[in-house]
C-alpha positions in Angstrom: 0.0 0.0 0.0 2.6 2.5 1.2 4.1 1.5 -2.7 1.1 2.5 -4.4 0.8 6.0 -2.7 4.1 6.8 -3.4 3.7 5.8 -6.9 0.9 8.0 -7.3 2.4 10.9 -5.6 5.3 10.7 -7.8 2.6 10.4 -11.1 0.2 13.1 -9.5 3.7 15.8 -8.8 5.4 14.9 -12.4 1.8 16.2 -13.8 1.8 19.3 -11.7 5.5 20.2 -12.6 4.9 19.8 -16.3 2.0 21.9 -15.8 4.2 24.4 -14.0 6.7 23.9 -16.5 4.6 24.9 -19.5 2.9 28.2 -17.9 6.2 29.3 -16.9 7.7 28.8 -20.6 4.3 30.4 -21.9 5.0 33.3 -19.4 8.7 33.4 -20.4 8.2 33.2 -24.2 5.3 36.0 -23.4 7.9 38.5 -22.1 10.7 37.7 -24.4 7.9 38.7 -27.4 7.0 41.5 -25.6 10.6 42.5 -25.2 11.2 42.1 -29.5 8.2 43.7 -30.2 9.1 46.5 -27.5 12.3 46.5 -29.8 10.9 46.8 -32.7 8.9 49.4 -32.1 12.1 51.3 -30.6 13.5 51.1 -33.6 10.7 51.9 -36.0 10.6 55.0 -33.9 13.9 55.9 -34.4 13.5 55.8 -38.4 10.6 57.4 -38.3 12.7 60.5 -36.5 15.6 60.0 -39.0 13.0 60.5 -41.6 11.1 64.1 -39.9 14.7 65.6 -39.5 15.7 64.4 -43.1 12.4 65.9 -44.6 12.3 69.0 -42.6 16.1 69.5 -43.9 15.0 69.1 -47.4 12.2 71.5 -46.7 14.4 74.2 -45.1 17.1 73.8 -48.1 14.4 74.6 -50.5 13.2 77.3 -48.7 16.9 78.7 -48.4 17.1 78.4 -52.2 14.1 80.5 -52.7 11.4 78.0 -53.2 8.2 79.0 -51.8 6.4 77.2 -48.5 4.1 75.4 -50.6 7.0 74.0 -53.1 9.0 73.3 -49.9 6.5 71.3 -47.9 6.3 69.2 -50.8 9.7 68.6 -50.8 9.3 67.3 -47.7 6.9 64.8 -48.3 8.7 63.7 -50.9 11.5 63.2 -49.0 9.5 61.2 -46.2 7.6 58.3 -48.8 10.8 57.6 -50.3 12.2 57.0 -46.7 9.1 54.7 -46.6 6.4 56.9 -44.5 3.2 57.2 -46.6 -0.6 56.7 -46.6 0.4 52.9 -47.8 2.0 52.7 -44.6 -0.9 54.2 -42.5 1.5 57.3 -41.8 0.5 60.9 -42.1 3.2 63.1 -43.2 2.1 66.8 -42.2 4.5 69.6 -42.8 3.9 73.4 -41.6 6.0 76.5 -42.7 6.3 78.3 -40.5 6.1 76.4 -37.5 2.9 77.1 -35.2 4.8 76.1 -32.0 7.8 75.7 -30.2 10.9 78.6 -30.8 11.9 78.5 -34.2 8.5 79.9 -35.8 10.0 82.4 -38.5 9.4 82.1 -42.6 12.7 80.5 -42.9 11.9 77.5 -40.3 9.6 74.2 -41.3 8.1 72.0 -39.0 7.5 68.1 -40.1 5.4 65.8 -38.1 5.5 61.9 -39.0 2.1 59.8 -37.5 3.1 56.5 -38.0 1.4 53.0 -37.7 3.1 50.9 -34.7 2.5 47.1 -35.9 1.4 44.7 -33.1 2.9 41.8 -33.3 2.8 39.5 -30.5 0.6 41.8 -28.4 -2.0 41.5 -31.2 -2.9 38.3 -28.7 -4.2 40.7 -26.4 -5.2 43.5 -28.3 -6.1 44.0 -32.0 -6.2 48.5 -31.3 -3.7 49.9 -33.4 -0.7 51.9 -31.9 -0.2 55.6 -33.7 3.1 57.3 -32.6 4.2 61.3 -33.5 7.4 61.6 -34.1 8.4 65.7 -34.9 11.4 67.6 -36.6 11.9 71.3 -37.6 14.9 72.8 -39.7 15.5 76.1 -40.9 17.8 78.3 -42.3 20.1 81.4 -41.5 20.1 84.4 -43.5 22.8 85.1 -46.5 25.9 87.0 -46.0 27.4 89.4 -48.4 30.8 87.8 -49.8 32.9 90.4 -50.9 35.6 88.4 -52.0 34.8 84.7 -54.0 37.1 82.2 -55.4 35.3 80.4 -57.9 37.7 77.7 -58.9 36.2 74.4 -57.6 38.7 72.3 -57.1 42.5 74.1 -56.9 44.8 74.1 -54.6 44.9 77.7 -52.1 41.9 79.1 -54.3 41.8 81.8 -52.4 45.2 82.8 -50.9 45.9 85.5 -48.5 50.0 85.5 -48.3 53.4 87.8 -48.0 52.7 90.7 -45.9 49.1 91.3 -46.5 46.9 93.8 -43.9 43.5 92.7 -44.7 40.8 94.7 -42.8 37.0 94.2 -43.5 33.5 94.2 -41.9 30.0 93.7 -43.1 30.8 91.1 -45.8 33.1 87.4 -45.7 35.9 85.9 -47.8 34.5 82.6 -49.7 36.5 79.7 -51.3 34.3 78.0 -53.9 37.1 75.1 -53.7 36.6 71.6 -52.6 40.4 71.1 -51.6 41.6 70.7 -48.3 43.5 73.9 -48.1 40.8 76.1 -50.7 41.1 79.0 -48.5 44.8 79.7 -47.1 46.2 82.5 -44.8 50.4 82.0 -44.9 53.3 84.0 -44.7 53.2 87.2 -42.3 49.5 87.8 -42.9 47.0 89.6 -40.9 43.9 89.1 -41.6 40.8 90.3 -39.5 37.8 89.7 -41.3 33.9 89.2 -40.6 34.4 85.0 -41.0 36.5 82.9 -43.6 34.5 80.2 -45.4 35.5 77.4 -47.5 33.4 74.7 -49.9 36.5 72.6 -48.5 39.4 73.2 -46.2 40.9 76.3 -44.6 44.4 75.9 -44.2 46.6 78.5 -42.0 50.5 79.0 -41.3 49.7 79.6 -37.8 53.1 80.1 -37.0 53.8 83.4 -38.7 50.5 84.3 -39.8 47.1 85.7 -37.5 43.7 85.8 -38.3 40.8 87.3 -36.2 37.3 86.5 -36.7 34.2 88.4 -35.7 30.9 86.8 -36.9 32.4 83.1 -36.5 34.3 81.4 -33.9 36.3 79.7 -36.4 36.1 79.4 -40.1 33.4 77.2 -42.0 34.5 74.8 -44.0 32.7 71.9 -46.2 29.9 74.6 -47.0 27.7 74.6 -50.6 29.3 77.1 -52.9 28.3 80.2 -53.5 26.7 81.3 -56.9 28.7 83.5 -59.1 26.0 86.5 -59.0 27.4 87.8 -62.7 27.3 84.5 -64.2 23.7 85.8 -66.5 25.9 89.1 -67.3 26.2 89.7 -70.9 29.7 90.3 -72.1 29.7 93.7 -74.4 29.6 93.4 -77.4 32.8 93.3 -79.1 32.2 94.0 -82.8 33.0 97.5 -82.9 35.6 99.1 -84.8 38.9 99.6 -83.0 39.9 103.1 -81.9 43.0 102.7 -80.8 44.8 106.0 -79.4 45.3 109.1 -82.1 48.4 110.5 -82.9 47.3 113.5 -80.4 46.5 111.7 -77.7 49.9 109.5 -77.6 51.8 113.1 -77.9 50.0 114.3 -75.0 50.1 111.5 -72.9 53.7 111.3 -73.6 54.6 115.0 -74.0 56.4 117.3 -71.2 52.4 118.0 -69.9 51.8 114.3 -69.9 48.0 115.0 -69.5 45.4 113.3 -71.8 41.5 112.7 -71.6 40.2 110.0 -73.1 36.3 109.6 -74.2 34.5 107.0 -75.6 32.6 109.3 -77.7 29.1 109.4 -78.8 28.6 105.4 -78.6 29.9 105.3 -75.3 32.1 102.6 -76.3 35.6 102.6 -77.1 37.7 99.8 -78.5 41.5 99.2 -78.7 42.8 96.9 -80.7 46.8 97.0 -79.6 46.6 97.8 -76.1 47.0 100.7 -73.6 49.5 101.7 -71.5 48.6 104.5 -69.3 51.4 107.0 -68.9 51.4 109.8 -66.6 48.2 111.7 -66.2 45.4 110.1 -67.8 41.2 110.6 -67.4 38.7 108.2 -69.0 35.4 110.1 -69.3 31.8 107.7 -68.5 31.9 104.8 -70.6 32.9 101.3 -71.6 36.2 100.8 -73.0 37.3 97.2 -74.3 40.9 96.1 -74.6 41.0 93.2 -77.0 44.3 91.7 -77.0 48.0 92.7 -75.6 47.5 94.4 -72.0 46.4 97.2 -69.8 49.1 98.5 -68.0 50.5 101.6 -66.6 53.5 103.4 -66.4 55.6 104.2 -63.4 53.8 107.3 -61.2 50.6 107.2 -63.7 47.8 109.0 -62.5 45.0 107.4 -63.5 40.9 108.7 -63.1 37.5 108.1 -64.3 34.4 107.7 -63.1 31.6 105.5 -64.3 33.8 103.6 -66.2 33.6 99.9 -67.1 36.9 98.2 -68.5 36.5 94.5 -70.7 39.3 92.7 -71.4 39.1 90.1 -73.9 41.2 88.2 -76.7 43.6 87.4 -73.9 44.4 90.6 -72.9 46.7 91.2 -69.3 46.1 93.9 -66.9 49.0 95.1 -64.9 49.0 98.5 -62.9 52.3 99.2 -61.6 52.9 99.6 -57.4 53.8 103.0 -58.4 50.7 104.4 -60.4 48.0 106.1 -58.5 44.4 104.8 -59.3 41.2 106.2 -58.8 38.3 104.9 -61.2 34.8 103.9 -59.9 32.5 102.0 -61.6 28.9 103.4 -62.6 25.9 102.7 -60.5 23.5 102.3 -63.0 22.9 100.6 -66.2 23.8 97.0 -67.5 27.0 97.4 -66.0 26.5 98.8 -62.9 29.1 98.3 -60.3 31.1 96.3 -62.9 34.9 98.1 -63.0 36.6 95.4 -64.6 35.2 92.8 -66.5 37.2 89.9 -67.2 36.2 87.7 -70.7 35.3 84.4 -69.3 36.8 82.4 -71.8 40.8 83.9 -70.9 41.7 81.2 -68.7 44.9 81.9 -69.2 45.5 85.9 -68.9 46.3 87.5 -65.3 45.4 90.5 -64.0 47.7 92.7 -61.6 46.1 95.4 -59.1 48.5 97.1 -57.9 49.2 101.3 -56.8 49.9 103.6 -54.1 48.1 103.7 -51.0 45.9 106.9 -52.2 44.9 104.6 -55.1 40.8 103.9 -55.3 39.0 101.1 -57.2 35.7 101.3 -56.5 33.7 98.2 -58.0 34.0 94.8 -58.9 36.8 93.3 -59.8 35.4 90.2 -62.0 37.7 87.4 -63.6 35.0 84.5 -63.8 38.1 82.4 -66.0 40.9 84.1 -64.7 43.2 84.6 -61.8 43.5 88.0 -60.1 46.5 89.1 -58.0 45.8 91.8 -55.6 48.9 93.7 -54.5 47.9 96.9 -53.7 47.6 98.1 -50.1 44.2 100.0 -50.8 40.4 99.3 -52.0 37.9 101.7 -53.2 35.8 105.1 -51.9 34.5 103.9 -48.5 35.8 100.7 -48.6 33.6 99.6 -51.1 35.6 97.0 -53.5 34.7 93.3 -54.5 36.7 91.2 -56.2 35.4 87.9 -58.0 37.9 85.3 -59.9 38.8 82.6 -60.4 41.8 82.5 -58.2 42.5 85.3 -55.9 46.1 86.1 -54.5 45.6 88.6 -51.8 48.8 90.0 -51.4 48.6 93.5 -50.3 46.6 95.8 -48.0 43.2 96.4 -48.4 40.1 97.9 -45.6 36.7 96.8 -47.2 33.0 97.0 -46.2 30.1 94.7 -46.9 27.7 98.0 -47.8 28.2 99.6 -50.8 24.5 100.2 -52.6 25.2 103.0 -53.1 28.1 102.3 -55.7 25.1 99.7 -57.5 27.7 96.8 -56.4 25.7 93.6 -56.6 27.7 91.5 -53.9 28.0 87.9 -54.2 25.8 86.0 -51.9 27.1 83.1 -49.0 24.0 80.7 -49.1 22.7 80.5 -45.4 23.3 77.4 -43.3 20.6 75.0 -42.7 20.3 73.1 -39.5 18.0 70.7 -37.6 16.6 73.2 -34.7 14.1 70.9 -32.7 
């Protein structure tokens, strides 16, 4: 007897153990579901984050580019079903610009929100609701800068170059470096630079050891930014198929005669073309126009005087331009018309000519300075009237001294424009 009972206590706990055994594997397989599905919806929440910030980025770079809220908030949804967020989905991509909450609420910020569809997966044994999480990103944009000096070569070596014993002194406007390379934008030798902020499509590269440079709208410079647009890429080069007036017999004596004084018009067309040159000797004054020099060089003579206002100067059929240390300049560009602001005006197609500013300190160049295919060396130690130059090449060589400002409407300079940065605010 006491044989069978233990027999049947054995038989009666083995079934209550196995029963034990199973509810506590169902109970453990419950949680570790729970706990992957928990997962899973971690992780779906996370891309649907990347996704808000990535669309609310496109949104605020088509807004910095100009688009308009409507083209902008499309963008963003755009961006947001290819990142797989869409109505297919059961998500509700909802985009505002500008924002109706939180801090950033101006017309250059966007707001994206992502309602997205949480799949049950295991829980679905308990519940068959659907789970709808929110998930929100904005982005926006900062204001553009004037540039007043751009290197436009994309890809060179020291772009923009700011060497020797160079003074450079501006405010309101920034140096740019359109260059991808690692040093685009260099400051060497016994420079001092102290400028509104350096910036650089690719590196900025500085001689620290003999060189300073002093920054007052950035705490160091940019670097890896877009590149900025060449704001006279549309310009119309002048026509070029006018006779050639080269200088008369008259004025050649006077410029070189015991006087040395010469005036120089463009005459009724407003144009003037010269066909072999022009070097400036002693005192010479160009009266409002545009004067072309197609082929040979522009160049001045040692202690040339050289004035005009509302004057525009194209160089073409690989023409130079060298003015001497010596030679005092003071031409300004006109303020209105198709060339306003425009002083010199490079052909874009010279790849191969240079052009030399150099002069006294008194010297004044007020204008732009444009050499979309060319290289420009600037060795002068002085700018224009008020400060208002701009200079836009190829490759710039900043070798002198020069004091510039940022605001010069009322010279008609178009400055070049530093795209504002986009970021991810909230």
């Amino acid at each position: 007897m006491g044989r069978s009972f233990q027999i049947d206590f054995r038989e009666r706990t083995e079934g209550s153990i196995s029963v034990m055994t199973g509810l506590i594997s169902l109970g453990l397989i419950g949680v570790v579901g729970l706990s992957v599905e928990t997962g899973y919806w971690y992780h779906l929440q996370e891309k649907a984050q990347m996704a808000a910030d990535v669309s609310a980025y496109a949104g605020a770079v088509a807004l910095r580019n100009g688009e308009t809220a409507e083209t902008a908030k499309a963008e963003a949804i755009k961006e947001a079903e290819e990142l797989g967020f869409s109505s297919i989905n059961l998500a509700t991509v909802t985009p505002v610009s500008p924002p109706l909450q939180g801090a950033f609420q101006t017309a250059r910020d966007i707001e994206v929100t992502i309602n997205y569809n949480a799949p049950r997966l295991f829980s679905s044994i308990f519940s068959d609701t659907q789970l709808f999480h929110d998930v929100r990103s904005v982005a926006g944009y900062s204001p553009s800068v004037d540039v007043c000096i751009l290197a436009l070569d994309p890809t060179g070596s020291a772009a923009l170059d700011i060497s020797g014993s160079s003074n450079v002194d501006v405010s309101g406007c920034e140096f740019m470096s359109n260059s991808l390379a690692d040093d685009g934008f260099s400051v060497r030798g016994q420079a001092n630079v102290d400028i509104d902020c350096a910036n650089s499509a690719g590196g900025f590269e500085q001689d620290g050891s003999t060189s300073t440079i002093t920054l007052s709208t950035c705490p160091v410079p940019r670097t890896d930014l877009f590149q900025a647009s060449d704001p006279f890429a549309s310009l119309p080069e002048p026509d070029t198929l006018v006779p050639c007036r080269n200088l008369t017999n008259t004025e050649r004596q006077a410029m070189n005669g015991s006087a040395g004084s010469v005036t120089l018009s463009p005459g009724p067309t407003g144009v003037r073309k010269f066909c072999n040159g022009l070097d400036l000797r002693k005192d010479v004054h160009f009266e409002p126009g545009l004067y072309i020099i197609d082929g040979q060089s522009l160049t001045t003579a040692a202690n040339a005087d050289v004035t005009g206002t509302d004057v525009t100067f194209y160089l073409t059929g690989g023409a130079d331009l060298g003015f001497r240390g010596t030679s005092r300049l003071n031409l300004t560009a006109p303020s209105t018309g198709t060339y306003a602001g425009m002083l010199f005006f490079g052909d874009r197609n010279d790849t191969s000519a240079e052009y030399i500013f150099n002069g006294t300190a008194d010297s004044l160049l007020t204008g732009t300075l444009y050499a979309a295919g060319a290289d420009v060396t600037y060795a002068g130690d002085f700018t224009g009237a008020d400060g208002c130059l701009q200079i836009i090449a190829f490759r710039i060589d900043l070798t002198g001294g020069s004091n510039m400002t940022g605001d010069c409407d009322a010279y008609g300079i178009t400055n070049a424009q530093l795209p504002g940065f986009v970021k991810l605010l909230e």
